[in-house]
C-alpha positions as CSV (number, residue, x, y, z in Angstrom):
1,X,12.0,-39.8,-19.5
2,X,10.8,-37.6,-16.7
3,X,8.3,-39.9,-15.8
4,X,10.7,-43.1,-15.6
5,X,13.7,-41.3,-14.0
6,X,11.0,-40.1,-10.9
7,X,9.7,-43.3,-10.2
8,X,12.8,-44.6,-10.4
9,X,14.5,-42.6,-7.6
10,X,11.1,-42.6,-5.3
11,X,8.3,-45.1,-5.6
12,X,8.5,-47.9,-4.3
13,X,7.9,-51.0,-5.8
14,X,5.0,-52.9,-5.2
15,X,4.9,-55.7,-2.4
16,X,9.1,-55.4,-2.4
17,X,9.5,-57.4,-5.3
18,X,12.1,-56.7,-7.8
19,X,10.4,-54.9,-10.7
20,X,12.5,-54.1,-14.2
21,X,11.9,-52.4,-17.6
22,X,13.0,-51.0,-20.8
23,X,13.3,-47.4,-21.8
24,X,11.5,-46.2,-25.1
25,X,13.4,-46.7,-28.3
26,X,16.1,-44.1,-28.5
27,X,15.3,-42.5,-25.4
28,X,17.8,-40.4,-24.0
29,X,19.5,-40.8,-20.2
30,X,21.6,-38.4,-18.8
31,X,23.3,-39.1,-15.5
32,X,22.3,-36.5,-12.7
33,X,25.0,-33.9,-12.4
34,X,27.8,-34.5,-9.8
35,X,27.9,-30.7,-8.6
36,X,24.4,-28.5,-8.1
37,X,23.7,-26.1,-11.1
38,X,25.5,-23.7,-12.1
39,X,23.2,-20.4,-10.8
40,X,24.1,-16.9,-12.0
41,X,23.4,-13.7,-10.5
42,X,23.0,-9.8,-11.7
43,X,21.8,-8.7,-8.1
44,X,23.1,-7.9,-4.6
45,X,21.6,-8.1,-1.2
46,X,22.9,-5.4,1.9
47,X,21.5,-4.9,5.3
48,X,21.2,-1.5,5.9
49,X,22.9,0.1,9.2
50,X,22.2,3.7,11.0
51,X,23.2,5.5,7.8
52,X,21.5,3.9,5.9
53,X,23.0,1.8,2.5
54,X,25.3,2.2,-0.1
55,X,24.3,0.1,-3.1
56,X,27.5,0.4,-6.3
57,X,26.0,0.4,-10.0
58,X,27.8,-0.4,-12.9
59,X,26.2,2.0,-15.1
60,X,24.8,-0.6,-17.6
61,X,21.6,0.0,-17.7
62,X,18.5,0.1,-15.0
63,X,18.4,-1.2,-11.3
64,X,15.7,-2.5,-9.0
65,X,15.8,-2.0,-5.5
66,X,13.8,-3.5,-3.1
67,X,13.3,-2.5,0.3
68,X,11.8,-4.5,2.8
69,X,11.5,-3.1,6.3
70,X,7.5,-2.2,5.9
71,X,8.2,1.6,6.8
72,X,10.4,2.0,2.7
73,X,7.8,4.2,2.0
74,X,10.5,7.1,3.6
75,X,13.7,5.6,1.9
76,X,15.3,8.1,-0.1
77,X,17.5,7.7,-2.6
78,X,20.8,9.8,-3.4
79,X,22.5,9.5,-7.1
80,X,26.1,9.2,-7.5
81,X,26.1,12.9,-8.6
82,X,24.4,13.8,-5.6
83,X,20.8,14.3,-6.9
84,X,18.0,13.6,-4.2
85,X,15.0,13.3,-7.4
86,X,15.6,12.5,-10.7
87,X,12.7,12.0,-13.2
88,X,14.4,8.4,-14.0
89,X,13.7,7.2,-10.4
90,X,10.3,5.9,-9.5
91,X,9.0,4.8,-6.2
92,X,6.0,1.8,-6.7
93,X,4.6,0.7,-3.3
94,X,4.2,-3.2,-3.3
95,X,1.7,-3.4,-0.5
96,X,-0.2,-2.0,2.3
97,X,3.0,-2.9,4.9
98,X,4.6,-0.4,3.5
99,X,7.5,-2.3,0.9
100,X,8.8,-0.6,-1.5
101,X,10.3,-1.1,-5.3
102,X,13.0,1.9,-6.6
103,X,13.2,1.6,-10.2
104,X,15.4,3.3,-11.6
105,X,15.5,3.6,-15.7
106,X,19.3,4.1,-16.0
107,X,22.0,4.2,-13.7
108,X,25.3,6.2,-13.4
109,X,28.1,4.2,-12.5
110,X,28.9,4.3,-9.1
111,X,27.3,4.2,-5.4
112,X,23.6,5.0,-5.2
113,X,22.7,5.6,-1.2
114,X,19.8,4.8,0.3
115,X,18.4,6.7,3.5
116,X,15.4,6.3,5.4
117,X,14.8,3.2,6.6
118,X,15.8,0.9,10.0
119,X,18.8,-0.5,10.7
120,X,19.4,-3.8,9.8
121,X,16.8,-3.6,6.6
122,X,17.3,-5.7,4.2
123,X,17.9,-4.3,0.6
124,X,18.0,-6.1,-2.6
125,X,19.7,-4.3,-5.6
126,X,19.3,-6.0,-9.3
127,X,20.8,-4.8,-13.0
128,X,18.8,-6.7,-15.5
129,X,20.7,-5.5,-18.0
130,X,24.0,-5.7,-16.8
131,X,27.0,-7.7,-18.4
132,X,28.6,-8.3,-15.1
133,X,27.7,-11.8,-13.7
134,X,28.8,-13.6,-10.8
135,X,27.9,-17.9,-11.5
136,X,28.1,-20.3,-8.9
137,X,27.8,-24.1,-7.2
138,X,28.8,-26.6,-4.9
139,X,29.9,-29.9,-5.0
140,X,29.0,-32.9,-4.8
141,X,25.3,-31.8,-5.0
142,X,24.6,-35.2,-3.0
143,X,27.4,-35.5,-0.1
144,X,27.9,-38.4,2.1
145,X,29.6,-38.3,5.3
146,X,33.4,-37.4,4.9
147,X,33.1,-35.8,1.8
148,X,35.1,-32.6,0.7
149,X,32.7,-29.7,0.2
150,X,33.7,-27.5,-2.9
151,X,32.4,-24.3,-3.5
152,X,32.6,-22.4,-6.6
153,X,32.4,-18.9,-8.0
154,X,33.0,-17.0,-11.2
155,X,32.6,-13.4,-12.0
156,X,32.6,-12.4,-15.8
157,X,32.0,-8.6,-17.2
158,X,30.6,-9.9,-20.6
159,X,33.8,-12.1,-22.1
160,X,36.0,-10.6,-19.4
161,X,36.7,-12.3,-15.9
162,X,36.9,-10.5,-13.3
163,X,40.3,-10.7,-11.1
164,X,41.5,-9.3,-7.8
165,X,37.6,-9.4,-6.3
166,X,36.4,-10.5,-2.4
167,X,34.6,-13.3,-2.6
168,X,32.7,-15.3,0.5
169,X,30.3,-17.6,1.2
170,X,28.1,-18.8,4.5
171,X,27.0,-22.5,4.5
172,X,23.3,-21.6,5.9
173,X,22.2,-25.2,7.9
174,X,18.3,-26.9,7.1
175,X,17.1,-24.9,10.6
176,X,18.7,-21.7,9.5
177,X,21.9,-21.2,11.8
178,X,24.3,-19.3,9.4
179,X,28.0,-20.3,9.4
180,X,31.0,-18.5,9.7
181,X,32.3,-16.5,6.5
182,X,34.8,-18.4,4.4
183,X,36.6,-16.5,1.8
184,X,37.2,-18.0,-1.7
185,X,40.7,-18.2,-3.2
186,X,41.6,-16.5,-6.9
187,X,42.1,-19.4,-9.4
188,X,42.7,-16.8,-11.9
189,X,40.8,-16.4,-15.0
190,X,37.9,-14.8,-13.1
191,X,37.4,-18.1,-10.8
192,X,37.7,-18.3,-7.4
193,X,37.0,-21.5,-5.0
194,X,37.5,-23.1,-1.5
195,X,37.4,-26.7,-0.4
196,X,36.1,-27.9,3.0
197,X,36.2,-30.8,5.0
198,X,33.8,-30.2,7.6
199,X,30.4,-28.6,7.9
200,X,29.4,-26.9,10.8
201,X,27.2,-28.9,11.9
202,X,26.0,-32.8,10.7
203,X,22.3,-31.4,10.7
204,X,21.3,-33.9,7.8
205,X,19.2,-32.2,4.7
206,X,19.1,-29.3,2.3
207,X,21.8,-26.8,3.0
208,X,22.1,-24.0,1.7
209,X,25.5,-21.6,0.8
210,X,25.4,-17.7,0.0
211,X,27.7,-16.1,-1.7
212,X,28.7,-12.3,-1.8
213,X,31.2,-10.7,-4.0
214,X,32.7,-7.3,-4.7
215,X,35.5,-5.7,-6.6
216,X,36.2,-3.7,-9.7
217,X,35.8,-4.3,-13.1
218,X,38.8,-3.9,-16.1
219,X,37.6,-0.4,-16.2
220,X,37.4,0.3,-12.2
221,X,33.6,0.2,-11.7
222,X,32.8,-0.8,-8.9
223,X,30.5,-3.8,-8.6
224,X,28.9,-6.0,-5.6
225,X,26.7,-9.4,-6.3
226,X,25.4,-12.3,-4.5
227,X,24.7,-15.4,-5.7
228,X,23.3,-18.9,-3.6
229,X,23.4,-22.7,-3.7
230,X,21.7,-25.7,-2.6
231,X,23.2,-29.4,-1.7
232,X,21.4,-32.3,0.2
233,X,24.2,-33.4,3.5
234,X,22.8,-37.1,3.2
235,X,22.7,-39.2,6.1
236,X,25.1,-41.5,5.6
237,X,23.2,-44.7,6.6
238,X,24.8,-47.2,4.2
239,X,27.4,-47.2,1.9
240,X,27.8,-49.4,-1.1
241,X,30.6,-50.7,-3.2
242,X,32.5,-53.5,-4.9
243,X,29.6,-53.8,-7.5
244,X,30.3,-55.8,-10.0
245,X,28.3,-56.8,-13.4
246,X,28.4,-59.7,-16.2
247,X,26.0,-60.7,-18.9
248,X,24.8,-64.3,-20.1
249,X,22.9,-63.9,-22.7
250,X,20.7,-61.3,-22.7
251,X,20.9,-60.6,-18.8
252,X,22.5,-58.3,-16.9
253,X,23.9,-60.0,-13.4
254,X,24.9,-56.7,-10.9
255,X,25.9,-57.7,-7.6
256,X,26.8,-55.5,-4.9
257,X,27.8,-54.8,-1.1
258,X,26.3,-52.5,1.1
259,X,27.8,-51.6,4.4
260,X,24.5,-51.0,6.5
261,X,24.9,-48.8,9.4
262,X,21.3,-47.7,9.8
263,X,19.2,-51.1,9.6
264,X,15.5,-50.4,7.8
265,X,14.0,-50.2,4.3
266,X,16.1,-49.8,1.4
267,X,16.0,-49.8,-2.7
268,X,18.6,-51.6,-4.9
269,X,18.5,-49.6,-8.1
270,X,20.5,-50.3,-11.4
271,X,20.1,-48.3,-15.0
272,X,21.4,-49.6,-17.9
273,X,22.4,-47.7,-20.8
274,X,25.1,-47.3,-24.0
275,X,27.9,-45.3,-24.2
276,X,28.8,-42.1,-25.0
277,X,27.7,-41.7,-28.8
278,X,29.7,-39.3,-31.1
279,X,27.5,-36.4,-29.9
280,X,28.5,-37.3,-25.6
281,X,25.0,-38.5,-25.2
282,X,23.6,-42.0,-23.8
283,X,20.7,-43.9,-24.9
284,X,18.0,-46.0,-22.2
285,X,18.3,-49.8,-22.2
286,X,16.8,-51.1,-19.2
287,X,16.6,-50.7,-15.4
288,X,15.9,-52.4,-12.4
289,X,15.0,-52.1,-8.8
290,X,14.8,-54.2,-5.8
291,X,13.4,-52.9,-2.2
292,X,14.3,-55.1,0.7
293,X,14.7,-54.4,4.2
294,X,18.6,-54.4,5.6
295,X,19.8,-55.4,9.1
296,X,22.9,-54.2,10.5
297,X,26.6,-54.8,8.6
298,X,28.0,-56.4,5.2
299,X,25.2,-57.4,2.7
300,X,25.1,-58.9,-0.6
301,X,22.8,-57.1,-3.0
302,X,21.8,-58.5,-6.8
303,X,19.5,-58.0,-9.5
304,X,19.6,-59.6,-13.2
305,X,17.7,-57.2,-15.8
306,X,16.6,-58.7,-19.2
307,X,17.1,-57.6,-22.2
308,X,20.7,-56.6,-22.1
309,X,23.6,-57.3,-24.3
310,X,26.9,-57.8,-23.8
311,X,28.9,-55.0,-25.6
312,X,28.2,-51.6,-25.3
313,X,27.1,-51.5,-21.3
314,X,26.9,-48.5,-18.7
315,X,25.5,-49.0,-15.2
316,X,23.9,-46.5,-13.0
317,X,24.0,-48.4,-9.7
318,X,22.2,-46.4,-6.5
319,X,21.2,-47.8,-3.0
320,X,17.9,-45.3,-1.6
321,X,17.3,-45.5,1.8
322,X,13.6,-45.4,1.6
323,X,12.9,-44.3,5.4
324,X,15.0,-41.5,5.3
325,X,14.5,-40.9,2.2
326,X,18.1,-40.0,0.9
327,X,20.3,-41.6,-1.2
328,X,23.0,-44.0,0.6
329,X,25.4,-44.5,-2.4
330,X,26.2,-44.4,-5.9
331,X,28.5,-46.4,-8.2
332,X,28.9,-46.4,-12.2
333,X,30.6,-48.5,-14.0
334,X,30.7,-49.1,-17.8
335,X,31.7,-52.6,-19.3
């Protein structure tokens, strides 16, 4: 399935002819996710100022901290109860610059301080074996020019959400350039969300957004995590629509128009397969692809794929700019 669904999206077919195929017997498609995957996060990341860091701990069980300025063999660590040493903290050295890893076999809740190091070090904090998790994603995980931006966030302790927290994010563009904070709205129910209309920029590629959250749990721990997301901002060179489809015979006919902006190479590709079963799965019928080269304005794209019948039909229809490599546009329809 892997094999088919990557040569699919990116080689080319030979000599630009129209090349089609069947999937295996009873072999599975699934339709790639609309929104990026859900990521979840038990760690924090803080940039240490003059006086050093404070770093919150919810008391469920041990926490890594990594410090990485090259001089964190002088951090120092303070418990919440004030201790300077503690036979449950250990100091491991990660290499000859001078990095450091704090482990530390149990934690008391509250703020841990670290001390010692430069201003602007960064410090990364992580509970294994905490409960408290902050999950989150974007949407759409592909985005075309003019396309809302939706990020998402939710913060759980165990079955518990998590109200009431400060939630952010920074849309981070491919060179690097980090955008301005944008806080994230309670939805209740421990989610929180903000929708956007604009990037910062138009920088085409993978962004990237971070996200930093901090509150109190039901029983007024304190907490802190961060959590991060990646979408592709994709070029926009085409866009594609009024596909339609009909089958004589055994033949699937899809036609389709494509709105060409940027003229140059691109790939016409349809995947058939069934409906939902009982279970919300899809079985492989057949696909299809077609590379041409497009000129400026309103084309007509088609493709007829054998082997197709007439009831039960679900098209995955995609136009691939293949010099840009990006995807131009995506319709699905289901007969």
């Amino acid at each position: 399935m892997k094999r088919i669904l990557f040569t699919l999206l990116f080689a080319a077919p030979m000599l630009a002819q129209t090349v089609t195929g069947k999937f295996a017997q009873g072999e599975s498609y699934v339709e790639p996710q609309r929104n990026a995957p859900p990521a979840t996060s038990r760690m924090f990341i803080r940039g240490a100022d003059g006086q050093g860091v404070d770093l919150p701990a919810t008391g469920q069980g041990g926490m890594l901290i990594v410090v990485g300025d090259g001089h964190a063999s002088s951090a120092k660590l303070r418990t919440p109860a004030g201790d300077s040493t503690s036979r449950s903290v250990q100091h491991v050295a990660v290499d000859a610059d001078g990095h450091e890893v704090v482990h530390i076999d149990r934690t008391i809740a509250g703020r841990y301080h670290v001390t010692g190091i430069g201003s602007g070090t960064t410090v990364v904090a992580a509970e294994p074996d905490s409960t408290l998790t902050l999950t989150t994603t974007v949407g759409p995980l592909s985005r075309m020019p003019g396309d809302p931006l939706t990020l998402h966030a939710t913060l759980r302790d165990g079955d518990d959400a998590i109200d009431g927290a400060r939630v952010v994010a920074h849309l981070v563009a491919p060179d690097g350039k980090i955008g301005d904070e944008l806080a994230l709205a309670s939805k209740g129910n421990g989610e929180y969300e903000a929708t956007i209309n604009d990037l910062p920029s138009s920088t085409n590629g993978f962004w990237s957004v971070r996200y930093d959250a901090g509150g109190f749990n039901a029983h007024g721990v304190e907490f802190a995590r961060s959590g991060s997301n990646e979408f592709m901002n994709e070029r926009g060179s085409a866009r594609i629509g009024n596909v339609r489809m009909t089958v004589d015979g055994d033949t699937l006919h899809v036609t389709a128009d494509a709105d060409v902006l940027q003229p140059g190479r691109y790939r016409f590709d349809v995947i058939v397969a069934s409906r939902k079963d009982a279970n919300g799965e899809r079985r492989g019928i057949a696909w299809g692809e077609s590379e041409q080269t497009l000129d400026h304005g309103t084309k007509q794209l088609a493709i007829d794929i054998p082997g197709v019948r007439a009831s039960d039909v679900f098209v995955d229809v995609r136009l691939l700019n293949l010099d840009a490599m990006g995807l131009a546009g995506r319709v699905t329809l289901e007969k």
